[in-house]
N, C-alpha and C positions, 0 to 999 in steps of 0.2 A: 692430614685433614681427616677429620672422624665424619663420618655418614651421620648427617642429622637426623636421620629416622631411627637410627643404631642407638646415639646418644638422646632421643626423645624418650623413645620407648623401650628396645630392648633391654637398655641397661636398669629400667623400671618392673619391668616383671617382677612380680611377687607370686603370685599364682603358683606352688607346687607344682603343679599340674601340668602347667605351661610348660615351666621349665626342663619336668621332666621328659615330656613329649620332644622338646627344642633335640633335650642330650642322646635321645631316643636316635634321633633324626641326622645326627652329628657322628662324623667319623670322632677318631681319638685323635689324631690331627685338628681336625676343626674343633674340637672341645679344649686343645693346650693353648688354640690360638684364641679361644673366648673366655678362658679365663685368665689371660695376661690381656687383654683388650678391656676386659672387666674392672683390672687391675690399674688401666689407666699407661700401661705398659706404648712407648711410642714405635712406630711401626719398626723403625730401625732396631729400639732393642728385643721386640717380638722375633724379628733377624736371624737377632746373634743369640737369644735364648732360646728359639727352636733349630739353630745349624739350618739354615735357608738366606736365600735371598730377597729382597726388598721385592721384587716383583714377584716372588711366590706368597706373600703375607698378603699382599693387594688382593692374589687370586683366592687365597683362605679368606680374605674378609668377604669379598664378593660371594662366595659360594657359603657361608656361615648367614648373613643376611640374606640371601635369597629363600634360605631354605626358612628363616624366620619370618618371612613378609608371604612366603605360602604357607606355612601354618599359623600364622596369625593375623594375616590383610586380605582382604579379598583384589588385593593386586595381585596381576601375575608375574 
């Protein structure tokens, strides 16, 4: 199930800027696992094309949005 704020807006950024600050902000982990999410990639084969388990992708997506809803939401 994809994060409807993930699929709202982060996959909508266009903004240079944004983005670059986002990747700024991103381990190299968290950036292999936003751009196979980008991709449209499902959580299972995010998996088996970073060598992890389904419950380590859940913890990359959570920690890859979180850091995107503080630099660009005023939620915390």
């Amino acid at each position: 199930m994809q994060d409807p704020w993930a699929a709202g807006y982060l996959t909508n950024i266009e903004n240079r800027q944004q983005w670059a600050s986002l990747m700024r902000a991103l381990s190299l982990r968290q950036q292999e696992y936003l751009s196979l999410f980008l991709q449209q990639f499902s959580n299972a084969e995010i998996a088996k094309q970073l060598h992890i388990s389904r419950p380590s992708v859940y913890e990359l997506r959570r920690r890859v949005f979180a850091i995107a809803r503080q630099l660009f939401t005023k939620d915390p």
